[in-house]
C-alpha positions as CSV (number, residue, x, y, z in Angstrom):
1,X,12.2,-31.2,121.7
2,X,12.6,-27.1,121.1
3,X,15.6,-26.2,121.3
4,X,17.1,-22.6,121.5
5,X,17.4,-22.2,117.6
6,X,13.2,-22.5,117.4
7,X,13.6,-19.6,119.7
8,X,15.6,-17.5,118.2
9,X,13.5,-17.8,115.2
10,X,10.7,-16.5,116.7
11,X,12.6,-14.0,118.1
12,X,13.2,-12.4,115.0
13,X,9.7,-13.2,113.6
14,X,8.8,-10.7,116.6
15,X,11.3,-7.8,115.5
16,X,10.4,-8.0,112.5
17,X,7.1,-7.0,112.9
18,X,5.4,-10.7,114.3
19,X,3.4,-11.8,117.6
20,X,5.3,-12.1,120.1
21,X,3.4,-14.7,122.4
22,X,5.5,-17.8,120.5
23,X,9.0,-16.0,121.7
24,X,7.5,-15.3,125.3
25,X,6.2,-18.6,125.7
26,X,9.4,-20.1,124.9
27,X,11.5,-18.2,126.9
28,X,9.7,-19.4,129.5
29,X,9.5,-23.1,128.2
30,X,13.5,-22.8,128.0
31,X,14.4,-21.1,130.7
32,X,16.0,-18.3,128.6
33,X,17.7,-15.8,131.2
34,X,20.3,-14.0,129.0
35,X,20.5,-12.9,125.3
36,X,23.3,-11.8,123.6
37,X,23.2,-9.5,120.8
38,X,25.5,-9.7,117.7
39,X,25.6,-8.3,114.5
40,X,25.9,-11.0,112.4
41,X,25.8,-14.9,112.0
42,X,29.7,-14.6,111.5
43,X,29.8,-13.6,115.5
44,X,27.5,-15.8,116.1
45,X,29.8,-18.8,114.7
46,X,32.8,-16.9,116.9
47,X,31.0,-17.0,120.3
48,X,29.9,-21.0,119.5
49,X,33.0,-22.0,118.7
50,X,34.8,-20.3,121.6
51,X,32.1,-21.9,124.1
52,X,32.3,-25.3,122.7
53,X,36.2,-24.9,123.1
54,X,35.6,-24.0,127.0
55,X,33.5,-27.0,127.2
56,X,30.1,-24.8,127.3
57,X,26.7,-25.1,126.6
58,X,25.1,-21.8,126.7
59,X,22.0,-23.2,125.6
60,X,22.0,-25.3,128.8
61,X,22.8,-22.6,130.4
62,X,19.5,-20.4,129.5
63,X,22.1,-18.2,127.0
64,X,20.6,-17.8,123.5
65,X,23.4,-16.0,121.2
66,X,21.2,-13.9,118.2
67,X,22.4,-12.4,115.3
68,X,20.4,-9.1,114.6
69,X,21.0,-8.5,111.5
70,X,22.8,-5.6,112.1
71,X,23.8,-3.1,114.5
72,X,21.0,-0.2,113.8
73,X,18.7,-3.2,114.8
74,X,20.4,-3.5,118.6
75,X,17.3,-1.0,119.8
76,X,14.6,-3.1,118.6
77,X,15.9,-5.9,119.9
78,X,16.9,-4.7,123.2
79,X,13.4,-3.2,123.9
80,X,11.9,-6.7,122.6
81,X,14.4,-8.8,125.0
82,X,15.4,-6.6,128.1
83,X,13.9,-4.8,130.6
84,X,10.6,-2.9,128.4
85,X,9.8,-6.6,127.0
86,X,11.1,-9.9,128.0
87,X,13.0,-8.5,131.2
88,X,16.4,-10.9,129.9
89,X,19.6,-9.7,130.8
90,X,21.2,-8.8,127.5
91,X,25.2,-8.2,126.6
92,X,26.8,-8.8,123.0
93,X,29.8,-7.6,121.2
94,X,29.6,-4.2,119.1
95,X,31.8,-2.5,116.7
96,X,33.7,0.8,118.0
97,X,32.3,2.6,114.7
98,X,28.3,1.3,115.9
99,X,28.6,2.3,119.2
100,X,26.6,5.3,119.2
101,X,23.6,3.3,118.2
102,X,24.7,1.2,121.1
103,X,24.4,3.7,123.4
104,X,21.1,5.8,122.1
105,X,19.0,1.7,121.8
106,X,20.3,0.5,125.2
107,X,19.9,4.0,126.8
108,X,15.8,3.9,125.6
109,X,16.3,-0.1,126.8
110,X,16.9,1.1,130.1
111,X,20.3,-1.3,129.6
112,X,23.7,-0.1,130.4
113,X,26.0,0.1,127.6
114,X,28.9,-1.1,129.5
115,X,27.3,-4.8,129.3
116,X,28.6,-4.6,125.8
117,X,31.7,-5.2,124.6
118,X,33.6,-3.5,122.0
119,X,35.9,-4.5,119.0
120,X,38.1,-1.8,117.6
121,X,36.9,-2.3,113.8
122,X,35.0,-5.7,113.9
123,X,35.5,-9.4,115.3
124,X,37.1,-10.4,112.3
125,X,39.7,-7.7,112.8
126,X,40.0,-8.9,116.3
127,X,41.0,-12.4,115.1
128,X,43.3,-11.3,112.4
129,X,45.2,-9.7,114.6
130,X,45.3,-12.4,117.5
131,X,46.4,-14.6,115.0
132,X,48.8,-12.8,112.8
133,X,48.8,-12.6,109.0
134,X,51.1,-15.5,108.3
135,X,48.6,-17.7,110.3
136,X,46.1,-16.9,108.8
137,X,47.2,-17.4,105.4
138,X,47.9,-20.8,106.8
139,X,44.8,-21.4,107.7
140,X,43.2,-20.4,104.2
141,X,45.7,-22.4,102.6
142,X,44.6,-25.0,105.6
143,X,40.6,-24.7,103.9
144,X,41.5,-24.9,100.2
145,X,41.5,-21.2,99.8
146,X,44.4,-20.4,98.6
147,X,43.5,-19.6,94.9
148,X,41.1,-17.2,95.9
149,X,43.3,-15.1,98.1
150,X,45.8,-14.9,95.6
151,X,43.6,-14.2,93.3
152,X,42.2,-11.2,95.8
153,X,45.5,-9.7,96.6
154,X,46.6,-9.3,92.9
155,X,43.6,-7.3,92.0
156,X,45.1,-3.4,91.8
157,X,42.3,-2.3,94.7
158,X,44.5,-4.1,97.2
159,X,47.7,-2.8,96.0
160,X,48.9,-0.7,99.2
161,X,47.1,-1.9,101.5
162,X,48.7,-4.0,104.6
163,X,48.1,-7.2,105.2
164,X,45.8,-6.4,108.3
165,X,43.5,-4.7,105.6
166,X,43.0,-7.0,102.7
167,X,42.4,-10.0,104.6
168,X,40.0,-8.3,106.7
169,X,38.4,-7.6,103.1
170,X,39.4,-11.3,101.8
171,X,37.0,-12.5,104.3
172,X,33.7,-10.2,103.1
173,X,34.2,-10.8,99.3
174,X,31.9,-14.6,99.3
175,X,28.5,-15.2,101.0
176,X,29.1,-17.3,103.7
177,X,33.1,-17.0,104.2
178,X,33.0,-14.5,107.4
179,X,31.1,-17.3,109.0
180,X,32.7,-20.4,108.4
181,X,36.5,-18.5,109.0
182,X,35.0,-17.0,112.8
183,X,34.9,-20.6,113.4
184,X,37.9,-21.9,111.9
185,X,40.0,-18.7,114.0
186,X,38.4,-19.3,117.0
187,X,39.4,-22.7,116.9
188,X,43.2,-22.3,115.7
189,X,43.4,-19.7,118.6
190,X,46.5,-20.1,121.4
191,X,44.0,-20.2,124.9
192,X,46.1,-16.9,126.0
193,X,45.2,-15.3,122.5
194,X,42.1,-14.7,122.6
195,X,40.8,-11.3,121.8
196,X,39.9,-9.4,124.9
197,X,36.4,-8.1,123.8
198,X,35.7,-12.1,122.6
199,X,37.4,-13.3,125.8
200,X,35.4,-10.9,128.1
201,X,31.8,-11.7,126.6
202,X,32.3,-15.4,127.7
203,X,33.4,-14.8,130.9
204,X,30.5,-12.5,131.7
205,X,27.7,-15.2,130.5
């Protein structure tokens, strides 16, 4: 059976230069009505893991959740997905530092910028923060990470730094990290802690 992963596939087969008659034809065959834009697969495992908490399945639900690749890539994609291709209402979470490239790729879109929402530095940051330091330690500790954090914070480029900062960094030193810990903090989350841009984006789907 496709499923919305095949999609999403061929959705970026199409940005990145392919046909786009296998992503039209299965947006159609799926009934794909929204598409939300993300950076990175690390959001991507953020917004799963806070659906599947709220008992969603935006799949289901005609919502297909893509990773870009980036935020410079947010006006090909939109122009690909909204109004100018696919006609898909779009919304996503973006950086506050990437929002002008937000503004000038929806703006050419024809897509309103305000369907976006916006983290102060990144999600990550967001998390951190929801959760506090100490928790998040924890939760390393929790995933058998514990020698490499320690082994982070003693190096002299962390020296200085708060705690806010170098575990933002932690979390962008390994391939593969920022993605497994978006789930892990979405999961551990208090159901009133959740960060307002993350909190928002579900609620509008």
């Amino acid at each position: 059976m496709v499923d919305m992963g095949v999609f999403r596939e061929a959705v970026a087969e199409w940005a990145g230069g392919g046909a786009a008659g296998p992503a039209r034809a299965l947006a159609g065959r799926l009934g794909v009505r929204v598409a939300v834009l993300l950076e990175g697969p690390s959001d991507v495992a953020a917004v799963d893991a806070l659906a599947a908490r709220r008992g969603r399945d935006l799949a289901a639900e005609g919502v297909c959740v893509l990773p870009m690749g980036g935020a410079m890539s947010v006006g090909r994609y939109a122009r690909l997905l909204g109004p100018p291709g696919l006609g898909l209402r779009l919304t996503g979470l973006c950086d506050e530092r990437e929002r002008p490239y937000y503004v000038r790729g929806l703006e050419r879109a024809g897509v309103g910028q305000h369907a976006f929402f916006v983290c102060a530095a990144d999600l990550e940051d967001e998390l951190i923060r929801a959760l506090g330091p100490d928790r998040v330690v924890d939760l390393v500790r929790a995933e058998g990470d514990q020698r490499p954090l320690r082994t982070f914070l003693n190096q002299p480029a962390q020296q200085g730094r708060t705690a806010q900062q170098q575990l933002r960094r932690f979390f962008g030193t390994t391939s593969g990290r920022k993605i497994h810990y978006g789930r892990v903090f979405v999961e551990a989350l208090e159901p009133d802690r959740v960060p307002a841009p993350l909190d928002g984006l579900l609620a509008a789907l």
